[in-house]
VEXZA-316439 format. One record per residue (C-alpha): y, x negated, z negated; residue number from 1; residue in one letter. Coordinates in nm, 3 decimals, padded with zeros to 5 digits, always signed. Each point is the difference from the previous one (the first is absolute). Layout:
BEGIN
> v,u,w,resi,resn
> Y,X,Z,NUM,A
...
***
This chain:
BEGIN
> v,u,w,resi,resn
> +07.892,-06.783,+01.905,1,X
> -00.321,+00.100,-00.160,2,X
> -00.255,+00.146,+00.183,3,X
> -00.045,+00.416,-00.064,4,X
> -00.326,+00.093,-00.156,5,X
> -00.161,+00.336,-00.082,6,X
> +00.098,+00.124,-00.361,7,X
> -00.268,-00.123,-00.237,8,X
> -00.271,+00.260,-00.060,9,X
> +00.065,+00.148,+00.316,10,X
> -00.180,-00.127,+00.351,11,X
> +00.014,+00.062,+00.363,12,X
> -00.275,+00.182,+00.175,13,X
> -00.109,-00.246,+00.307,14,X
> -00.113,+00.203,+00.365,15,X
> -00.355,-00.139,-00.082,16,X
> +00.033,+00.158,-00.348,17,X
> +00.139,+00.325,+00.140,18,X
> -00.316,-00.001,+00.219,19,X
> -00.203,+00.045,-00.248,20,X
> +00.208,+00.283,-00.219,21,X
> +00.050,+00.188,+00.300,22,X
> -00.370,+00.013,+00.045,23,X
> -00.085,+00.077,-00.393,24,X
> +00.298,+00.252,-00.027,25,X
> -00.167,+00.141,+00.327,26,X
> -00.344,+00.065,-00.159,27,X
> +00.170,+00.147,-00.311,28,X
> +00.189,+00.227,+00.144,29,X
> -00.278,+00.122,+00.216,30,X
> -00.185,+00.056,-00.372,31,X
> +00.302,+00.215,-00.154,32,X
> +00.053,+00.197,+00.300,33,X
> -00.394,+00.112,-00.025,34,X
> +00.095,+00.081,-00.358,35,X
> +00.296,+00.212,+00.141,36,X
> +00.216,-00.216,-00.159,37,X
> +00.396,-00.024,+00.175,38,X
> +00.260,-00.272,-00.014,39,X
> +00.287,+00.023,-00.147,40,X
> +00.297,-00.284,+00.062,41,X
> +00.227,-00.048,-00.321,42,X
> +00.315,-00.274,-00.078,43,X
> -00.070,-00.284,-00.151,44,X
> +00.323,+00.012,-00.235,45,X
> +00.014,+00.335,-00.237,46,X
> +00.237,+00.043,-00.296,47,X
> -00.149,-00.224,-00.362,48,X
> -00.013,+00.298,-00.140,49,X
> -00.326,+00.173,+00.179,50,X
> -00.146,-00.309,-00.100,51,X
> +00.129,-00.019,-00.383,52,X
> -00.084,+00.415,-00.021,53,X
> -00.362,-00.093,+00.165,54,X
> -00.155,-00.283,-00.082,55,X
> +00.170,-00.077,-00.352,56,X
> +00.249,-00.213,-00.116,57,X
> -00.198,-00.212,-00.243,58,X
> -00.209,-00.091,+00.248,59,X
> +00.008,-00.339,+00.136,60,X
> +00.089,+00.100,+00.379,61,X
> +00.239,+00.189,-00.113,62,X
> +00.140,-00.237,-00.273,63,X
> -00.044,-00.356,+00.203,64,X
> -00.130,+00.043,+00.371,65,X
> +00.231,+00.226,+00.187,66,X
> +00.305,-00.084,+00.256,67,X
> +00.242,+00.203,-00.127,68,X
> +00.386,-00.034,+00.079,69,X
> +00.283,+00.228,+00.033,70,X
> +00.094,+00.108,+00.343,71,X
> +00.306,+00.029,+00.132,72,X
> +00.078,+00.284,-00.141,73,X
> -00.043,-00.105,-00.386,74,X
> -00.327,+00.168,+00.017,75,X
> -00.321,-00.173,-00.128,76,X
> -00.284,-00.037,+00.245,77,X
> -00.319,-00.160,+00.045,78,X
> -00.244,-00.130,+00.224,79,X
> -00.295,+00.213,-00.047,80,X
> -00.286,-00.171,-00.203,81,X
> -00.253,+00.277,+00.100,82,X
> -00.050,+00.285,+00.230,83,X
> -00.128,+00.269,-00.212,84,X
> +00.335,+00.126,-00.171,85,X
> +00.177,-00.004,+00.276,86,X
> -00.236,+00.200,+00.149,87,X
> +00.029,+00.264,-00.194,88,X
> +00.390,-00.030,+00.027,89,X
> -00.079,+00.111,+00.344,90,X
> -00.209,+00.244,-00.093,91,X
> +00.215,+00.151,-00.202,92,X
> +00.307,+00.029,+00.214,93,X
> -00.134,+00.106,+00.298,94,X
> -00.223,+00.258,-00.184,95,X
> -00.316,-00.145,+00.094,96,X
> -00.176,+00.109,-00.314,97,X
> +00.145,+00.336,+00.048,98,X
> -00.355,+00.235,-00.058,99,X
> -00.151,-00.261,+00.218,100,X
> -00.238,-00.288,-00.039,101,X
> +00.058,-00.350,+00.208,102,X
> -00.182,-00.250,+00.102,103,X
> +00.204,-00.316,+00.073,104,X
> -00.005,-00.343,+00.053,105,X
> +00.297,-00.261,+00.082,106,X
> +00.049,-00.390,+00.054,107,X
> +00.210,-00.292,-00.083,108,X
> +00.152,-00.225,-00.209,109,X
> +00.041,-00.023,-00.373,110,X
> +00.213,-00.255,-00.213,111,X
> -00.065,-00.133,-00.324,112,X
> +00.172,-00.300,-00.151,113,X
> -00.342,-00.175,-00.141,114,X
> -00.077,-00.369,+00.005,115,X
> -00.152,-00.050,+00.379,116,X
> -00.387,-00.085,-00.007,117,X
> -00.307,+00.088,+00.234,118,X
> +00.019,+00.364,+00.049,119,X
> +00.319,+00.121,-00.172,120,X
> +00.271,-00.096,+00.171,121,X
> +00.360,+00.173,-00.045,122,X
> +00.023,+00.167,+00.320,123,X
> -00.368,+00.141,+00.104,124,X
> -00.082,+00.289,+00.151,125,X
> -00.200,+00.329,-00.099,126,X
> -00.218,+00.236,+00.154,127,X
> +00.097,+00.350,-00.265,128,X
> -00.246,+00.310,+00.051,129,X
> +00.118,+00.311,-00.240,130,X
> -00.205,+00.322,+00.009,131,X
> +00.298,+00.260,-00.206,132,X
> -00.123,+00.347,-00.129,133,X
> -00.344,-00.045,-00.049,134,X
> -00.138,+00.021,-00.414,135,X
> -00.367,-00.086,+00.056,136,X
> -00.207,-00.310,-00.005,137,X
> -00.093,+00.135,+00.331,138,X
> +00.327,-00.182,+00.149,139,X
> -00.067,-00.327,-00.193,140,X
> -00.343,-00.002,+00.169,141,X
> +00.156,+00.028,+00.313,142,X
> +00.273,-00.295,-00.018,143,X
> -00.278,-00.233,-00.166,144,X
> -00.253,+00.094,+00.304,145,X
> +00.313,-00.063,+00.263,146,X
> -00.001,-00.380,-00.189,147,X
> -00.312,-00.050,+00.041,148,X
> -00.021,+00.110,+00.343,149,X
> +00.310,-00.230,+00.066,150,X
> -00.237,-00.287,-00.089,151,X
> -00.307,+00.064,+00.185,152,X
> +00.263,+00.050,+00.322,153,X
> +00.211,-00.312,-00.043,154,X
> -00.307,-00.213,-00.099,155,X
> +00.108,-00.056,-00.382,156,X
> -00.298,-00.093,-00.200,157,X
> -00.080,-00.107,-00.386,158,X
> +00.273,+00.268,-00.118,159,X
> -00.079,+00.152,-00.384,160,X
> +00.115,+00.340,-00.075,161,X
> +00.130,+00.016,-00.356,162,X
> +00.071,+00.382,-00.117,163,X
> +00.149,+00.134,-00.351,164,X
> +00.177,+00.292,-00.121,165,X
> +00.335,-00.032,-00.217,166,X
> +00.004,+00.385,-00.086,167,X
> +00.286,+00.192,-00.027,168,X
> +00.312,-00.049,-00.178,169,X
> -00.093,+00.068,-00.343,170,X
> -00.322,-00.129,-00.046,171,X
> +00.207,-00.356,+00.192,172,X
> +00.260,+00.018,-00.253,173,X
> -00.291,-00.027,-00.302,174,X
> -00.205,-00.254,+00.194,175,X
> +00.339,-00.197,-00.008,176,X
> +00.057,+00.044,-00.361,177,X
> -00.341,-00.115,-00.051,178,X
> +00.045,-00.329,+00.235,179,X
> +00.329,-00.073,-00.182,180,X
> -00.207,+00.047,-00.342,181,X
> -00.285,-00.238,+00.168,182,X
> +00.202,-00.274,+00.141,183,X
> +00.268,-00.028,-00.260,184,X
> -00.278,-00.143,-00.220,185,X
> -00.041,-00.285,+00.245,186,X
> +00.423,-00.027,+00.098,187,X
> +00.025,-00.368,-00.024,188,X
> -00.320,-00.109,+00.151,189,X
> +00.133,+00.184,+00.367,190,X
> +00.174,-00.142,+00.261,191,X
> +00.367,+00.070,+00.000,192,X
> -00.057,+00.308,+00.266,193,X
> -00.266,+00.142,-00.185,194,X
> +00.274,-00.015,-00.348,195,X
> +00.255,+00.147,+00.164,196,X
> -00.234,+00.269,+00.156,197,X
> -00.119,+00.072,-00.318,198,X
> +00.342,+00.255,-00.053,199,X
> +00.073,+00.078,+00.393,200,X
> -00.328,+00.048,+00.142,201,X
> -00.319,-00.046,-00.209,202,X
> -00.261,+00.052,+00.311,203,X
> +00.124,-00.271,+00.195,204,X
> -00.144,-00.279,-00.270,205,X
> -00.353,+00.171,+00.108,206,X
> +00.068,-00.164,+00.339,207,X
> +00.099,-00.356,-00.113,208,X
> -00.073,-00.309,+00.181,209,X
> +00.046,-00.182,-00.342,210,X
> -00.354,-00.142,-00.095,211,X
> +00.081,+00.036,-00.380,212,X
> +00.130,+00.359,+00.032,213,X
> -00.300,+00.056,+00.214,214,X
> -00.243,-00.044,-00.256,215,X
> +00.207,+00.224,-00.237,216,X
> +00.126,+00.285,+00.215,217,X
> -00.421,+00.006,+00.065,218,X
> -00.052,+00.178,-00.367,219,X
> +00.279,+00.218,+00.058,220,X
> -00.034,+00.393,-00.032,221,X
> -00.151,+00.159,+00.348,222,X
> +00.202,+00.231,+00.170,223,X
> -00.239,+00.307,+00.080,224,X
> -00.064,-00.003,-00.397,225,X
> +00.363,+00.131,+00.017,226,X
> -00.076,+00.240,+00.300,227,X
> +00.092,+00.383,-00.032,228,X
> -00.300,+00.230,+00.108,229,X
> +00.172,+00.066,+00.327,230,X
> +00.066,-00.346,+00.090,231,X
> -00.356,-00.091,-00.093,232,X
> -00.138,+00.262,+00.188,233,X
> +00.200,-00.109,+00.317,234,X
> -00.105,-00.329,-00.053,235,X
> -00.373,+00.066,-00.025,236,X
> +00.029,+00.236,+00.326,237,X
> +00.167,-00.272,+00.169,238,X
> -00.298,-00.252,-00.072,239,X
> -00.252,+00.273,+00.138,240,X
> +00.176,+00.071,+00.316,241,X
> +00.002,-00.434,+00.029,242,X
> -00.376,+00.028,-00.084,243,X
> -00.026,+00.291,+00.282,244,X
> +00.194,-00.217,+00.264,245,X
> -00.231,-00.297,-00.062,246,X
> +00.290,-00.200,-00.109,247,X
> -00.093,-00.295,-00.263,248,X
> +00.262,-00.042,-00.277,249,X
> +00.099,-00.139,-00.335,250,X
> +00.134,+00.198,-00.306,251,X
> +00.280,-00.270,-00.133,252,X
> +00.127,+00.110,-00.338,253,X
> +00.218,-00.300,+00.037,254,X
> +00.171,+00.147,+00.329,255,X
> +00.354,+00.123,-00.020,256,X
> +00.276,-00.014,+00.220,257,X
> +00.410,-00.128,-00.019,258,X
> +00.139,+00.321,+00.116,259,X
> +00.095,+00.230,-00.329,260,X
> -00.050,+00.329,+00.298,261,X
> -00.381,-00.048,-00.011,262,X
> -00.210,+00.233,-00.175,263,X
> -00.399,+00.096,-00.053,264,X
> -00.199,-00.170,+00.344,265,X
> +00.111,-00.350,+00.060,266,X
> -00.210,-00.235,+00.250,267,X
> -00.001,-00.347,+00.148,268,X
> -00.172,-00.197,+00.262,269,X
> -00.090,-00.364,-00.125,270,X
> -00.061,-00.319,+00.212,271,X
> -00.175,-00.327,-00.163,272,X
> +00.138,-00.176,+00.293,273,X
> +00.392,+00.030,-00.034,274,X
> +00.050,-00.162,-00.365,275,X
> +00.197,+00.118,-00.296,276,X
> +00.142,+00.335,+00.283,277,X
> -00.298,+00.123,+00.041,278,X
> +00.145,+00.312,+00.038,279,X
> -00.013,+00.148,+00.360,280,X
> +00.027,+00.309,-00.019,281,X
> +00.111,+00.263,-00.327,282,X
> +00.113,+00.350,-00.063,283,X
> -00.094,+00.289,-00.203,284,X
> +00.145,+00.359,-00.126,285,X
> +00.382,+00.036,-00.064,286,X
> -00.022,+00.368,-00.089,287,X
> +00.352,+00.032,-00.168,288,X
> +00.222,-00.250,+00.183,289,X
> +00.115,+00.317,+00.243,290,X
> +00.123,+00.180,-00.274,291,X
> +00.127,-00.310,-00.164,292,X
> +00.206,-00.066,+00.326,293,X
> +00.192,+00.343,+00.044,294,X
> -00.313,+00.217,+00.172,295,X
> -00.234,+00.288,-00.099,296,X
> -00.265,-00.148,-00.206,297,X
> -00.292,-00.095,+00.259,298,X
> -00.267,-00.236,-00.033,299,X
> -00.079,-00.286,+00.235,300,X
> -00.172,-00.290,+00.027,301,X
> -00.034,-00.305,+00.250,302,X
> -00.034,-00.385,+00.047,303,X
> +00.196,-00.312,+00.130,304,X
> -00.167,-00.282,+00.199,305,X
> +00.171,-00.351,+00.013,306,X
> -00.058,-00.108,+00.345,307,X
> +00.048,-00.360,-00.090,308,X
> -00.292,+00.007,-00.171,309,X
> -00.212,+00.171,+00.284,310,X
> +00.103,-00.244,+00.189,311,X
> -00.054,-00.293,-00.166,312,X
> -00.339,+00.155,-00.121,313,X
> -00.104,+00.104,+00.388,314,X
> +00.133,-00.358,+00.127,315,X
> +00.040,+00.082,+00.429,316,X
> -00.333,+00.178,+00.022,317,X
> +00.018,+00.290,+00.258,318,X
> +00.030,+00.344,-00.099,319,X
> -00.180,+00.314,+00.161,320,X
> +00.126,+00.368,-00.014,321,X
> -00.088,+00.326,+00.136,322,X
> +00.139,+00.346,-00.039,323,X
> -00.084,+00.395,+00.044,324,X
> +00.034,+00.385,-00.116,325,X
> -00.147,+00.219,-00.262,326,X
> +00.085,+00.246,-00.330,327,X
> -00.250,+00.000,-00.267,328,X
> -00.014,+00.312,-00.220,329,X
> -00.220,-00.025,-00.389,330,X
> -00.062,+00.351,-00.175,331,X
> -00.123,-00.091,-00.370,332,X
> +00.027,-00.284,-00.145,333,X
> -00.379,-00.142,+00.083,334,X
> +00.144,+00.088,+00.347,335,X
> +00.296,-00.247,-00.063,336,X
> -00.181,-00.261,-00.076,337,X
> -00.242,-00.002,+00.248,338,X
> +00.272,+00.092,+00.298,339,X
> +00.146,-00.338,-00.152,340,X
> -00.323,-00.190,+00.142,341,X
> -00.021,+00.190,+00.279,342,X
> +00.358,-00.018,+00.121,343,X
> -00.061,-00.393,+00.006,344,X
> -00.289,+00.038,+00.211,345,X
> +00.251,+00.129,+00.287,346,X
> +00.230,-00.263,-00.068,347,X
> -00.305,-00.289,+00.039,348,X
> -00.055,+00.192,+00.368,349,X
> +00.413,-00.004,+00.052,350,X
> +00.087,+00.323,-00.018,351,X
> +00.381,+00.109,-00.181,352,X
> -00.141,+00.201,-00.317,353,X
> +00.248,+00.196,-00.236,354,X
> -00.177,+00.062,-00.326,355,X
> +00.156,+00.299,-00.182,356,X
> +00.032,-00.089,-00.378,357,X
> +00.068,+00.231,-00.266,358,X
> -00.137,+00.352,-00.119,359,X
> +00.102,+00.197,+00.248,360,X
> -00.232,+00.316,+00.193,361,X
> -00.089,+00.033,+00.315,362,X
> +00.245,+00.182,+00.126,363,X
> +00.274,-00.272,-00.123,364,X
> -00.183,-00.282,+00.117,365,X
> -00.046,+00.156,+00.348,366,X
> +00.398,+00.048,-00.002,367,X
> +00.040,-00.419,-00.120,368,X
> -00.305,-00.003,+00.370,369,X
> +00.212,+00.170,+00.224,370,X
> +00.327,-00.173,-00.124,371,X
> -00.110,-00.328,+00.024,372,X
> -00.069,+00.010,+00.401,373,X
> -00.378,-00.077,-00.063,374,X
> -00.234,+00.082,+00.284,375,X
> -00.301,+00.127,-00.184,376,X
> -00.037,+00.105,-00.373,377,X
> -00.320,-00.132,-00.148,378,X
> -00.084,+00.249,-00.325,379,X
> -00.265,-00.135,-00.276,380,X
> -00.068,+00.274,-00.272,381,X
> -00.263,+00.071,-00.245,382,X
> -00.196,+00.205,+00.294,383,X
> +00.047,-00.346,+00.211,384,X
> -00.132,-00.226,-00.302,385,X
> -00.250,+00.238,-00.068,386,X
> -00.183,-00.030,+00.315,387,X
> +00.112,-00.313,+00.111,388,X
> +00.211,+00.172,+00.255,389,X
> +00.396,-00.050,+00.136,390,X
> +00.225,+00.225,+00.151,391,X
> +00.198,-00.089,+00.300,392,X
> +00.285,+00.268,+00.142,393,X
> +00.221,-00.159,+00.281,394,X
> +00.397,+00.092,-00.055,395,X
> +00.130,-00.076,+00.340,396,X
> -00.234,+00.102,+00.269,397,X
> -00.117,+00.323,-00.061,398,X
> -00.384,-00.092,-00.068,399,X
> -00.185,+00.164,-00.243,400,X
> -00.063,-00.089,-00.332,401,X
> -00.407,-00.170,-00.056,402,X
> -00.170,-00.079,-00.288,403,X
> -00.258,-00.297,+00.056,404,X
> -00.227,-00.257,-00.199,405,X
> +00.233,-00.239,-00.183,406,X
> -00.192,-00.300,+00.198,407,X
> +00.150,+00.147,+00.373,408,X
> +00.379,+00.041,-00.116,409,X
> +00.123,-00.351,+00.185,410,X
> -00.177,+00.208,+00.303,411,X
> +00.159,+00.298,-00.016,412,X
> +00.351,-00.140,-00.118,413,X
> +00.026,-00.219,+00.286,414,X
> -00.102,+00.288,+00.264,415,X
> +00.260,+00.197,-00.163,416,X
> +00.256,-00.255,+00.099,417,X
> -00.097,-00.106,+00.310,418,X
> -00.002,+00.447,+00.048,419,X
> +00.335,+00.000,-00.087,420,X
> +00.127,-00.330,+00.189,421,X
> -00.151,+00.174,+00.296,422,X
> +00.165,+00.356,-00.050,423,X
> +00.313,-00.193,-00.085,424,X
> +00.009,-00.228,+00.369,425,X
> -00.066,+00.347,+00.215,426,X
> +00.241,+00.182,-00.166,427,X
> +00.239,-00.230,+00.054,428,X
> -00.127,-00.031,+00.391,429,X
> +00.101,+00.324,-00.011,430,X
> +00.272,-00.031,-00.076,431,X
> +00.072,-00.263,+00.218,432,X
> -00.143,+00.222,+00.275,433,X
> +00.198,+00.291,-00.028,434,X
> +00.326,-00.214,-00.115,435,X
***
């Protein structure tokens, strides 16, 4: 009798290995929850057609990777090859996106059918974060600022972020035309991918491993040459919110990503130290794929992180975390960008900040405060930039609102909390007492 193996592709996870996810997956939870991110827990098998609907047919996920087979019932189903469609299935039919924005994040596996190799295997697993009703760069800041702080807490070093904007769908469709116009010049001198993708999916020969196609994909049309003034203009926001945040990145015209649902911001996080997947982490704006899936058109936005590649960047090295409690609210858009920074400066003392991100007034944004269970509000408006000042008004305890020099916030936010810990243990003594 032969001896039973794993199915190739597809590995076991070892208690000393599970040591060591249990302690990352630790440390980024802790970072999502400061974010006021929440989990959500979805199947792993969904009907072929979200996928075929979402991330297109003439893609090569959907065309060669997936585990798809008829169920028992004659109906076709399929191992999910990503997280963010179904997702948004969820969304959807529980009425998530109902006049509401979410902040979620979920984990597990994914399976593709791809030749095995160092880090792509056919089952791995996925960390998805999707941030659904926001329009703004503001939100893309956000989810590129929660990567980076995923780093710095799990110890990842020598990542590159790579950023790019595909537009919208119109000025895409004649950036395509002009790719298929570019590389149909060159159609025998590609590999056979990069030939086929010349009629299925033109941006994918920009990310060939091909050396040949390489050096001619790097003459091809740019992208935000093709960029309506919208698209450009969220682009070029997005870059100075980056620049604002102090986070380094790289504008790749060549950067595009497999999923047909992406549109305008698209990121990644590259390693030198992982190979030909270099990839750890990628995401970007999938503003229509709601509407394309059944719901009220609402934009979104988010990220996927391949653990396996974490992991075998991070090796076993020990991972610290920290958490906390705080709601951040911007008026103006100089205030946004600097309640960015500032927000991070609570995190680096490990407090739980909430940025608000949007438009919104005052009044709204104290609503979004109260709502999301925040002990103290910290407000920074033109009057608070103006005179290098910050507002602090605790929701819980019954304090009253103080405005102080930016430089003694830390101070005042963490005697705020410790007021309201302490109001909080005698009233339930109290309670206790009279009970």
């Amino acid at each position: 009798m032969n001896k039973l193996q794993s199915i190739k592709g597809m590995k076991d996870l070892l208690p000393v290995d599970t040591a060591v996810w249990q302690r990352i997956e630790d440390a980024v939870r802790r970072v999502l929850e400061r974010y006021g991110y929440a989990e959500i827990r979805l199947p792993i098998v969904e009907r072929t057609e979200l996928f075929a609907r979402s991330i297109g047919e003439q893609t090569d996920i959907v065309g060669k990777e997936m585990y798809t087979f008829p169920d028992l019932d004659g109906e076709s189903i399929t191992l999910r090859p990503e997280g963010t469609a179904g997702c948004v299935r969820a969304g959807i039919q529980h009425g998530l996106f109902h006049n509401r924005h979410q902040r979620l994040y979920y984990w597990g596996p994914m399976f593709r059918h791809e030749r095995p190799q160092r880090g792509r295997l056919r089952q791995f697993h996925q960390l998805g974060v999707e941030a659904v009703g926001w329009a703004g760069p503001d939100i893309d800041a956000e989810l590129i600022q929660i990567g980076t702080r995923i780093w710095r807490e799990v110890g990842a070093s020598g990542l590159a972020l790579h950023i790019n904007s595909l537009g919208d769908v119109e000025s895409r469709l004649q950036y395509r035309q002009r790719l298929v116009e570019y590389f149909s010049k060159y159609r025998t001198q590609l590999d056979n991918d990069s030939q086929r993708r010349i009629d299925t999916n033109p941006l994918r020969i920009l990310d060939s491993k091909d050396n040949t196609t390489q050096q001619i994909a790097s003459d091809a049309p740019e992208i935000l040459d093709y960029l309506d003034a919208e698209s450009k203009s969220h682009f070029e926001e997005l870059c100075e919110y980056l620049d604002a945040a102090g986070i380094a990145y790289t504008i790749d015209q060549r950067l595009v990503r497999g999923l047909d649902y992406y549109s305008r911001t698209v990121f990644e996080w590259i390693s030198g130290d992982l190979g030909a997947q270099g990839t750890v982490c990628a995401g970007g704006r999938y503003d229509r794929l709601v509407e394309q899936l059944g719901g009220r058109a609402t934009p979104a936005a988010g990220f996927a992180l391949g653990l396996e590649r974490l992991l075998d960047l991070l090796g076993r090295r020990p991972v610290q975390t920290d958490s906390a409690d705080v709601y951040m609210i911007s008026l103006g858009d100089p205030a946004r960008k600097a309640g960015l920074v500032l927000a991070d400066t609570l995190r680096d003392a490990g407090l739980t900040v909430i940025s608000y991100c949007g438009t919104g007034g005052l009044k709204n944004q104290m609503k979004h405060a109260d709502k999301s269970g925040a002990t103290v509000a910290v407000l920074l408006g033109e009057d608070e930039l103006k005179s290098d000042m910050i507002t602090v008004k605790p929701l819980r305890s019954g304090q009253r609102q103080l405005t102080a020099p930016a430089d003694r916030l830390l101070e005042i936010v963490r005697g705020c909390l410790d007021a309201s810990a302490t109001q909080t243990a005698n009233s339930r003594e109290g309670i206790y007492a009279n009970g």
